[in-house]
C-alpha positions as CSV (number, residue, x, y, z in Angstrom):
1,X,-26.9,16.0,3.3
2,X,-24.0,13.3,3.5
3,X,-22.3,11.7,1.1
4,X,-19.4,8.8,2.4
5,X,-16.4,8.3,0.3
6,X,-15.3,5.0,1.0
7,X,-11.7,3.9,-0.3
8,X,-10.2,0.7,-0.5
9,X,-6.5,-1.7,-0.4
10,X,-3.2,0.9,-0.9
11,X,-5.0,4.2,-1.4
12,X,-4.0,5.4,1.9
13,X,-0.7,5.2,-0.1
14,X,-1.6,7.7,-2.9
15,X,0.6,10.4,-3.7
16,X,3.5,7.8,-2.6
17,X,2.6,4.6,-4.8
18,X,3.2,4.2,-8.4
19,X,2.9,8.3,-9.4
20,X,2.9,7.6,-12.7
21,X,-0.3,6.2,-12.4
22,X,-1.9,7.5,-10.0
23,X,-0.2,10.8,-9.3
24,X,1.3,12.7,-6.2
25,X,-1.8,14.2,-4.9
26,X,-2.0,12.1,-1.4
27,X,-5.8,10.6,-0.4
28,X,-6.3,13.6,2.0
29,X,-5.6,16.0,-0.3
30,X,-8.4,14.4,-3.0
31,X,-10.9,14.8,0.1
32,X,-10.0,18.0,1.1
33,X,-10.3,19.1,-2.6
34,X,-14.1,16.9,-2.8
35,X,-15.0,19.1,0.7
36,X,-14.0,22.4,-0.9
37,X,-16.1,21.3,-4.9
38,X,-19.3,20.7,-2.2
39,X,-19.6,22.8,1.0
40,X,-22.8,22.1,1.4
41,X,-22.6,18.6,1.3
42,X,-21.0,16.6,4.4
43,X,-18.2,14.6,3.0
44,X,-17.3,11.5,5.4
45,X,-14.5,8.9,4.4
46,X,-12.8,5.7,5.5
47,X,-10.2,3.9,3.9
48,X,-8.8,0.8,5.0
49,X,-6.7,-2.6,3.8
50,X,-9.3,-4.8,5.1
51,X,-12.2,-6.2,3.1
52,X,-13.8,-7.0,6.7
53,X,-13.8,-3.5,7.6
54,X,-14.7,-2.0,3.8
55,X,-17.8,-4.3,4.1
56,X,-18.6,-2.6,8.1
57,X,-18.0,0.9,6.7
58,X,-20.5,-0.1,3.4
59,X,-23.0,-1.6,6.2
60,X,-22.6,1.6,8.2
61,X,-23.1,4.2,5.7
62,X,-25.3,2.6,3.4
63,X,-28.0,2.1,6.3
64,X,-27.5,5.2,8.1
65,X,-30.7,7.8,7.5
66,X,-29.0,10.7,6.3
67,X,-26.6,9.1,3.8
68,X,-27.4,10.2,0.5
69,X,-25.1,7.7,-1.5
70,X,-21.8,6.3,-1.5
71,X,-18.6,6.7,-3.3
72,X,-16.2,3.6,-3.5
73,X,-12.9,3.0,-4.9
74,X,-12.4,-0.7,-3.9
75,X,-9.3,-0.7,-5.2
76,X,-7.9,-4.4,-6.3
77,X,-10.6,-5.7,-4.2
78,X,-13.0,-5.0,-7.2
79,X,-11.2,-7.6,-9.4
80,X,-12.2,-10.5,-6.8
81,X,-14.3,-9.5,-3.7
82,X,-17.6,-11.5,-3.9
83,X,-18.0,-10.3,-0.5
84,X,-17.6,-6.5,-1.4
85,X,-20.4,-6.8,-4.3
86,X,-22.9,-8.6,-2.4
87,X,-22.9,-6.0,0.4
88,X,-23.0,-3.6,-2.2
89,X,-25.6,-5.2,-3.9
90,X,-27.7,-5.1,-0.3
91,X,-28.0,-1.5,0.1
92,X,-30.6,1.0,0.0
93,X,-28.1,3.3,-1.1
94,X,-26.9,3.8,-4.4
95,X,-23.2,3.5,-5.4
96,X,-20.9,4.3,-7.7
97,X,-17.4,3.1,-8.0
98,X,-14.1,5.0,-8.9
99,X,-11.2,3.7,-10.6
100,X,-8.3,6.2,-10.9
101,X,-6.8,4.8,-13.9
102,X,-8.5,2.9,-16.6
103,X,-8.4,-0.4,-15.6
104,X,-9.8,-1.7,-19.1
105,X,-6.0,0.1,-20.0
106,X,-3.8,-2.2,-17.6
107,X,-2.9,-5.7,-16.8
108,X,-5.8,-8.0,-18.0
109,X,-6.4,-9.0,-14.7
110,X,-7.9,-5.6,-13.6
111,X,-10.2,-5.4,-16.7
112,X,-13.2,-7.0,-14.9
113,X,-14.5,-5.8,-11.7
114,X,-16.7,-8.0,-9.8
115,X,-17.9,-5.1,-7.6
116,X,-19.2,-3.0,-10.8
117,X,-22.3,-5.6,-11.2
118,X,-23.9,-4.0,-8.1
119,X,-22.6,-0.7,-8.0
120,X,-25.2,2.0,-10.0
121,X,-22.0,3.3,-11.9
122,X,-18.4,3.2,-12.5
123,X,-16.4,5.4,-13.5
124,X,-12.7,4.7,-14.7
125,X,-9.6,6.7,-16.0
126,X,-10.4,10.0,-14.7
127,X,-7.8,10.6,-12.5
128,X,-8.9,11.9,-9.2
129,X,-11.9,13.9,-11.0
130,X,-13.3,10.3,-10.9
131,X,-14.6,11.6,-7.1
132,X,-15.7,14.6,-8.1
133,X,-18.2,13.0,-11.4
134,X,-19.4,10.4,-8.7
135,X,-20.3,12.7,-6.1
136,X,-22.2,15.0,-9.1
137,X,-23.8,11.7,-10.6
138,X,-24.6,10.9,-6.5
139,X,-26.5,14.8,-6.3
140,X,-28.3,14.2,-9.6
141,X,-30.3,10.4,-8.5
């Protein structure tokens, strides 16, 4: 069974951006942790800047026959990215989206997530256990 952790604009910067909200564990380490929680599940992941390729890796893994769901942090793309939700929206797959600080907590802005209409769940403000719930919620559907 496979499970793709897809992660969005800046994360590759984790460990390095903004600690204070989001930490010093680096993105690696948060998939390395994911792979140790479940290893019996395949764990595959792509991050990248671009909403073009987010929306590719989405296609990708959400129509591939052994996926079982998909885990996305969309980063700030979730406050705007039309594009984002109706590809999410198109899947076979489900979803769920991770936020690793409460969003509802920060700049008004980032309160309302465009992508979370599609997505089967979201989960916000639990650090980097946020993965970790989505890819137990992902076993349980």
């Amino acid at each position: 069974m496979k499970i793709a952790i897809i992660n969005g604009p800046n994360l590759n910067l984790l460990g390095r951006r903004n600690p204070g909200i989001y930490g010093t564990e680096t993105l690696q380490d948060t998939l390395s942790r994911i792979r140790q929680t479940f290893p019996d599940i395949e764990i595959l992941d792509f991050q990248s800047n671009s909403e073009g390729a987010l929306i590719d890796a989405l296609q990708t893994f959400g129509y591939a026959p052994d996926i079982r769901g998909i885990v996305m942090n969309p980063g700030a793309y979730a406050h705007y990215s039309i594009a984002l939700a109706d590809t999410i929206e198109a899947l076979p797959v489900p979803v769920i989206e991770v936020h690793i600080s409460n969003i509802h907590a920060r700049e008004e802005f980032r309160h309302t997530s465009v992508t979370a209409r599609a997505a089967r769940a979201v989960i916000a403000g639990c650090g980097r256990q946020g993965y970790r719930l989505a890819v137990e919620a992902l076993l349980s559907m």
